[in-house]
C-alpha positions in Angstrom: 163.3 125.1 62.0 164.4 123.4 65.4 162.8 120.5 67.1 164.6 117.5 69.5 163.5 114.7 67.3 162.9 113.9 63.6 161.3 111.1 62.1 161.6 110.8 58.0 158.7 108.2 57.2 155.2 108.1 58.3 154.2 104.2 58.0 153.6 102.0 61.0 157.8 102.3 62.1 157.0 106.3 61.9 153.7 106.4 63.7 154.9 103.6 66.5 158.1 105.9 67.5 155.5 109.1 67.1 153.1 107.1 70.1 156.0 106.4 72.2 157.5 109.8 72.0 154.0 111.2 72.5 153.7 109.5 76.2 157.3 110.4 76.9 156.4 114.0 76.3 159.3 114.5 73.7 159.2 117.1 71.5 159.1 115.7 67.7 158.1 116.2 63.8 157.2 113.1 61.6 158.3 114.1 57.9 156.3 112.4 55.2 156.9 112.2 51.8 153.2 111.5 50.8 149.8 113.2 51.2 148.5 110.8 53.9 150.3 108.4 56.4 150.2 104.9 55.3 151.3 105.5 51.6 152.8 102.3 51.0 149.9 100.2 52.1 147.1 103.1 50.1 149.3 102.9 46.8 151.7 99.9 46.7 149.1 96.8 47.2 146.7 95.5 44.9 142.9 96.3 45.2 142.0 92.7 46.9 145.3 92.9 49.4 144.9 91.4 52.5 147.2 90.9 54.9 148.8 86.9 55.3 149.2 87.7 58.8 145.8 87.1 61.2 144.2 90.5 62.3 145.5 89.6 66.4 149.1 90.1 64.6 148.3 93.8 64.0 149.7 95.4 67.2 150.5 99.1 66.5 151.3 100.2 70.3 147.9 102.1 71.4 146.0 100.6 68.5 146.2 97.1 69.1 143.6 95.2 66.8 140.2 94.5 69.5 137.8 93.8 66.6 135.7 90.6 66.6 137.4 88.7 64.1 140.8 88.0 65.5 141.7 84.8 63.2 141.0 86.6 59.8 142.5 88.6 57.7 143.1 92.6 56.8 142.2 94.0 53.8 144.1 97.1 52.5 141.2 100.0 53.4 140.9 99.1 56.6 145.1 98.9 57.2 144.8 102.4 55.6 142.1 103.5 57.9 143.2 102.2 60.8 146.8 103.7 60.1 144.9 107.5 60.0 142.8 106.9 62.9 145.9 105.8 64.9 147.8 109.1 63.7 144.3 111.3 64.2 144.0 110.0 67.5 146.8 111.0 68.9 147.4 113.6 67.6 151.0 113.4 65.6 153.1 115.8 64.5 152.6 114.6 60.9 154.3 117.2 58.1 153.0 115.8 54.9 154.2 116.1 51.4 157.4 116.8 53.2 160.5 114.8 51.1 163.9 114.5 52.9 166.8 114.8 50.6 169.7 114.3 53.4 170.1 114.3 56.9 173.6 114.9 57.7 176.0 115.1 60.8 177.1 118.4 62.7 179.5 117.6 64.7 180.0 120.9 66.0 176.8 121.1 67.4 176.2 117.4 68.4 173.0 117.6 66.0 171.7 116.9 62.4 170.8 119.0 59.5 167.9 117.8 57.9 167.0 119.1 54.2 163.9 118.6 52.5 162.2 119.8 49.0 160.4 121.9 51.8 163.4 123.7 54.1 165.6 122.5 56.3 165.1 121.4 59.5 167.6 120.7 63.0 167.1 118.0 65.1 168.7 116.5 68.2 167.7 113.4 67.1 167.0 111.7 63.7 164.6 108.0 63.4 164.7 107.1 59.8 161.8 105.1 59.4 161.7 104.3 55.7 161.5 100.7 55.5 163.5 97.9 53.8 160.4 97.6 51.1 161.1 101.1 49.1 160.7 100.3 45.0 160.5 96.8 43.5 163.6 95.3 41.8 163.6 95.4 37.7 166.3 93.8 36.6 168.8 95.4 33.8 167.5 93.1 31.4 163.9 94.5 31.4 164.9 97.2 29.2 165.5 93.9 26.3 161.8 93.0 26.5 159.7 94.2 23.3 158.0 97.6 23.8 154.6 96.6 22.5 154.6 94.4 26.1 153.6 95.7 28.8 155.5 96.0 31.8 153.9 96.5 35.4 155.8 96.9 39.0 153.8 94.5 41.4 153.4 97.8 43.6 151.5 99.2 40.6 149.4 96.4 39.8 145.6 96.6 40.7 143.5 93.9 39.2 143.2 91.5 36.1 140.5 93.9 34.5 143.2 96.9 34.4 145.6 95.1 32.6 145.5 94.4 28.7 144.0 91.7 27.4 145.7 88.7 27.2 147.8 86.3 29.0 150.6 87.4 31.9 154.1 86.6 32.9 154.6 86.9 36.7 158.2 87.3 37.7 159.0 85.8 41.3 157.0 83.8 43.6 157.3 85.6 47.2 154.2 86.8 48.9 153.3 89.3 46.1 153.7 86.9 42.9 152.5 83.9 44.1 148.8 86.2 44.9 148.9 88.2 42.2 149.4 84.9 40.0 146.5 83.2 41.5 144.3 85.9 41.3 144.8 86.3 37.4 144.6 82.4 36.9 141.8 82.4 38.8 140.2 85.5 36.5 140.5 83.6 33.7 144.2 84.7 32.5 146.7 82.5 31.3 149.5 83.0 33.6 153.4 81.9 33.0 154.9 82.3 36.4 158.7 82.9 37.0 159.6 80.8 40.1 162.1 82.1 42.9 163.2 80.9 45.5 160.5 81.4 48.4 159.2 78.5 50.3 155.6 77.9 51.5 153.4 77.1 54.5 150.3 75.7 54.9 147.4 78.1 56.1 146.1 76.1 58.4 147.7 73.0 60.2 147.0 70.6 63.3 144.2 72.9 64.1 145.5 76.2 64.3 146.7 78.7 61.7 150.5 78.1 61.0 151.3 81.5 61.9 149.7 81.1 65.6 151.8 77.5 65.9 154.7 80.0 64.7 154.2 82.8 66.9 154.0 80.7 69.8 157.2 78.2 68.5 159.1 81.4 68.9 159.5 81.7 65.3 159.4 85.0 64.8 161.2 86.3 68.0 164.4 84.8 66.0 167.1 87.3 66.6 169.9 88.2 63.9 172.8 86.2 65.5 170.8 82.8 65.0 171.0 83.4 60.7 173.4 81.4 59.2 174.4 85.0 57.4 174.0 88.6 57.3 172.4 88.3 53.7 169.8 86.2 55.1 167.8 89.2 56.4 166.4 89.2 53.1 165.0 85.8 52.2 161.6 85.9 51.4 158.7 84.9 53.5 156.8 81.7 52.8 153.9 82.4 50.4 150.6 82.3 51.9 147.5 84.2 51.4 144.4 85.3 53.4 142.3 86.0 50.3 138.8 83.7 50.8 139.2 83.5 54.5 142.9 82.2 54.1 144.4 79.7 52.2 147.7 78.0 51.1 149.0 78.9 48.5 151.0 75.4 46.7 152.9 75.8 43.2 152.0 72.4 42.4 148.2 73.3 42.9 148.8 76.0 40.3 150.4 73.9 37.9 147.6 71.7 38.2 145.3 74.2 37.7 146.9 75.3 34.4 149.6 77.9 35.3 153.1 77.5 32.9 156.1 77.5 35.7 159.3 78.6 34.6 163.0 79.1 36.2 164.4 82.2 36.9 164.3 84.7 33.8 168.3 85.8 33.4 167.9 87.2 29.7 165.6 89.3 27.8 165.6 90.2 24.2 162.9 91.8 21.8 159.6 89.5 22.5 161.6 86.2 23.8 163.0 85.7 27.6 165.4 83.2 28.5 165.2 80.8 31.4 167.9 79.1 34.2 167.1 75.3 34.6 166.4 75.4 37.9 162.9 75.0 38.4 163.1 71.5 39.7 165.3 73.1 42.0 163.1 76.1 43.4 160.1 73.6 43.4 162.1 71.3 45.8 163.5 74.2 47.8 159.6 75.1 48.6 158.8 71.7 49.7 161.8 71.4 51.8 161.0 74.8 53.7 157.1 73.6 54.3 158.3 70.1 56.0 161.2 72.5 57.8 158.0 74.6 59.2 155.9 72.0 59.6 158.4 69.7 61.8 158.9 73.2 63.8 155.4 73.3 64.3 155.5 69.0 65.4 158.5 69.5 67.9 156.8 72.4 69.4 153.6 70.5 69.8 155.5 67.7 71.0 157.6 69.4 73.4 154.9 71.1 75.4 152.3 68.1 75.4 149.9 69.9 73.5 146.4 67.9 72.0 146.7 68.6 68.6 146.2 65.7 66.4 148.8 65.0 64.1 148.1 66.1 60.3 149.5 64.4 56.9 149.8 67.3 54.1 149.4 66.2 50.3 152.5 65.6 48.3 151.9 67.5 45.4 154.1 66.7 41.8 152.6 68.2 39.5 154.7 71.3 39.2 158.3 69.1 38.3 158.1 69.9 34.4 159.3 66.4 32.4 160.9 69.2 30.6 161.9 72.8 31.3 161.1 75.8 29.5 164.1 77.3 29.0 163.3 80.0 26.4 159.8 81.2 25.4 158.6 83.5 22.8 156.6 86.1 24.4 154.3 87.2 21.7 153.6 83.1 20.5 152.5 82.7 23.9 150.2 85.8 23.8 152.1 87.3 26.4 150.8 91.0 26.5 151.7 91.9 30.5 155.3 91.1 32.5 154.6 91.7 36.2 157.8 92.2 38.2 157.6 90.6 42.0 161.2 89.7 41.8 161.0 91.6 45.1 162.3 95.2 46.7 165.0 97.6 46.9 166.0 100.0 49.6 167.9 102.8 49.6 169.6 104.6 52.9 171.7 107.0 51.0 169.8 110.3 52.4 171.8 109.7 55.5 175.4 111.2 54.8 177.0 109.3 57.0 178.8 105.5 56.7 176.0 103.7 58.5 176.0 101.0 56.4 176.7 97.5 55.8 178.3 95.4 52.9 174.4 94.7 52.1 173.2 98.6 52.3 171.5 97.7 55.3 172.1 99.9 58.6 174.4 98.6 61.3 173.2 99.2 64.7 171.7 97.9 68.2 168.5 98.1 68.9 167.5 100.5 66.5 170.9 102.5 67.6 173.7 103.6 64.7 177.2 104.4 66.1 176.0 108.4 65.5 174.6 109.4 68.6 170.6 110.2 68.5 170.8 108.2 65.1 168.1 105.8 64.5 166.7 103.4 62.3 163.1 101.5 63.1 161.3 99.6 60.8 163.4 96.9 58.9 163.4 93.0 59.0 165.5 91.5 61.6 166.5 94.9 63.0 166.3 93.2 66.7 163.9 89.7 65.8 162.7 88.8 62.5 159.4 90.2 63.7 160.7 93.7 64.2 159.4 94.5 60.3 156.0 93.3 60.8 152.8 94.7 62.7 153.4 91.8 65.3 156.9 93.6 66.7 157.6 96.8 65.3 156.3 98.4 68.5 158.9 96.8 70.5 161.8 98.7 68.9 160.1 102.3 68.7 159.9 102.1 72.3 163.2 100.9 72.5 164.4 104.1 70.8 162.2 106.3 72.0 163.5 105.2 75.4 166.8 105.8 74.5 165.7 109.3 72.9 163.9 109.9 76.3 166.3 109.2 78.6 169.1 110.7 76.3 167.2 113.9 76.4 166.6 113.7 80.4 170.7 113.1 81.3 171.5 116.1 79.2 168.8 118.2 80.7 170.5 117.6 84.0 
C-alpha cells in the first residue's frame, strides 16, 4: 500500500498533523496501535483524572475548547470524547489496531518502508507521533520486592477500592504520584510516599490561576536553547491538581495529614526497601522551585504594572523528618500495594535510522530529522516547552504539515 504521508500514533500530536494535512489537501493514513484514538488518555489515567492544566489550555487546532467553563478542569471522559469527536469530525484517515514495527529508509526511492503487524505500507513522508510518555519506568530492583506485594504501574492504577486492602507505597512525586497519593490518603489508606525530585506550584496565586500568570510570563513558550542542558527536557512538571475545582498540592500538607515521606527507594529485597537520605533535600528542592515560580509570577506582575495584590504563601515544615527513614519493612508497615510514578520511558527504536540523541530523544528542527520527509511531533520541548501539551502541540503539526505541503508542491512542479 502507497500513500504521501504516514503518521504512526493517533493521540492529540497524530490527530493535530491529520487536521492540518486535511486543509492542505495532502494525501495521508494515521496508523494506530489501539482500537480508538486517544488510548493513552482512555487507558493510562486513573478513573478521577483531570487535567492540571485549565480547560482554555486545551487547543487541538479546529477543536479549540468553547465550553462555558474555561477556568476549570478536564476530566478523562470528556478528553476521550472530545479526542473522537475531533477525529469523527473531520473525518481522518484513522487505521486502527494498526502496530508499526519499523519504518525504515529507501534511499533509492527517496521514500520509507513502513511495516506493521498488519502489511506494509510506503510513504513519501513519515510523522512519528508516539510521544515521550510510552510505559512507566520500573526500576531493576522491583523484581527484589516480595511477591505476596502487589505491584501496580501508575498507568494501571484506577482507584483506592481496586487495590488490595491495606496500606500503599507510592514511588515518585511528579504529577501522577503526588495525585494518586492524595487520593488514597484521602480514601482512608495509609500511604508511605517515595519523594522525587519535582517541584510545586500553587493553584491559585495573586488572583489568577498560576498557570494563566505562567502562560502569559511566557513560561511555557521557553524554547530548548534557554535549558541549562539537553537532559533537562525531562524534568518533571510541578505537582498540582485540578481535582475539587483545583488545588495545590504541598508535601508538607501531606505529611501533616498523616502521609510517611521517604527518599528515593535505590534497593529492594524480599518485603524490606531501602532509602537515599535525601529527603530533606527533595523537600527543599520543591520549596525552592515554588518561590522560583512564584517570583516569575511577581516580576511579571511587576514589570507590566498589573493590579494584582501581592500574596504571602504558608511556609509549611512539617514534611523535614527529625529523622529519615532509611529502610522499612514492607509487611510491618502493612504494606500490601507499591505504585510506580517514578515516571516514563520512551522508545524511538521503530525508526531504523540514527535519529537520535545521547538521551534517545530525536534530533531535529521544528519537528524536522536530517531524513528528508522525516518527522517527529509530539514531545516536550520539541520547539517550546509547551510543544507536548494541548496548549502548543498545534503549532508544530502545522509546522510540519507545512513543510510536508510545500515539500510535496516543489516536487509536483
Amino acid at each position: 500500500m502507497h500513500v504521501e504521508t504516514i503518521i504512526v500514533g493517533g493521540g492529540q500530536a497524530g490527530l493535530a498533523t491529520s487536521y492540518h494535512l486535511t486543509l492542505r489537501g495532502r494525501e495521508h493514513v494515521v496508523l494506530e496501535r489501539a482500537a480508538r484514538v486517544g488510548h493513552a488518555w482512555r487507558a493510562a489515567r486513573w478513573d478521577s483524572f483531570t487535567l492540571v492544566t485549565p480547560n482554555w489550555s486545551f487547543r487541538l487546532p479546529g477543536a479549540e475548547y468553547d465550553g462555558d467553563a474555561p477556568g476549570a478542569y478536564m476530566p478523562r471522559d470528556e478528553i476521550v470524547a472530545r479526542l473522537e469527536r475531533y477525529a469523527e469530525r473531520y473525518r481522518m484517515p484513522i487505521h486502527p489496531d494498526t502496530e508499526v514495527r519499523s519504518v525504515q529508509r529507501r534511499e533509492e526511492r527517496g521514500d520509507y518502508l513502513v511495516e506493521t503487524d498488519g502489511g506494509d505500507w510506503e510513504a513519501r513522508n513519515v510523522v512519528v507521533a508516539t510521544g515521550l510518555y510510552q510505559k512507566n519506568r520500573i526500576p531493576p530492583y522491583a523484581s527484589g520486592i516480595d511477591a505476596s506485594i502487589a505491584q501496580v504501574p501508575s498507568g494501571h492504577y484506577r482507584n483506592p477500592q481496586a487495590l488490595e486492602p491495606g496500606g500503599v507505597l507510592v514511588v515518585g512525586t511528579g504529577q501522577s504520584g503526588c495525585q494518586i497519593a492524595e487520593e488514597l490518603y484521602r480514601a482512608g489508606r495509609t500511604v508511605y510516599l517515595s519523594v522525587g525530585g519535582a517541584g510545586r506550584v500553587p493553584r491559585r496565586y495573586r488572583g489568577r490561576d498560576a498557570f494563566d500568570w505562567l502562560h502569559l510570563a511566557g513560561f511555557f513558550d521557553r524554547t530548548p536553547d534557554m535549558l541549562p542542558s539537553p537532559h533537562a527536557r525531562f524534568a518533571p512538571i510541578p505537582h498540582v491538581t485540578g481535582q475539587g475545582g483545583g488545588r495545590t498540592l504541598n508535601l508538607h500538607r501531606f505529611a501533616r495529614d498523616g502521609v510517611v515521606l521517604l527518599g528515593h527507594l535505590r534497593e529492594a529485597r524480599e518485603g524490606r526497601v531501602w532509602l537515599a537520605p535525601d529527603l530533606a533535600e527533595s523537600l527543599t528542592r520543591a520549596d525552592e522551585i515554588e518561590a522560583q515560580l512564584t517570583g516569575l509570577i511577581d516580576a511579571y506582575i511587576a514589570g507590566n504594572g498589573l493590579d494584582a495584590p501581592p500574596e504571602s504563601l504558608p511556609r509549611l515544615r512539617d514534611g523535614y523528618p527529625d529523622e529519615e527513614v532509611l529502610d522499612l519493612d514492607l509487611h510491618a508497615a502493612g504494606v500490601s500495594t507499591v505504585i510506580w510514578a517514578a515516571g516514563h520511558t520512551f522508545d524511538y527504536s521503530l525508526v531504523r535510522l540514527p535519529i537520535l540523541d545521547a538521551d534517545g530523544y530525536p534530533v531535529q528542527t521544528r519537528g524536522a530529522t536530517a531524513y528528508p520527509g522525516l518527522y517527529v511531533v509530539g514531545l516536550p520541548w520539541l520547539t517550546k516547552f509547551k510543544s507536548g501539551l494541548f496548549l502548543g502541540v498545534g503549532e508544530d503539526a502545522e509546522a510540519v504539515a507545512t513543510a510536508i505541503d510545500e515539500a510535496g508542491r516543489k516536487d509536483a512542479r
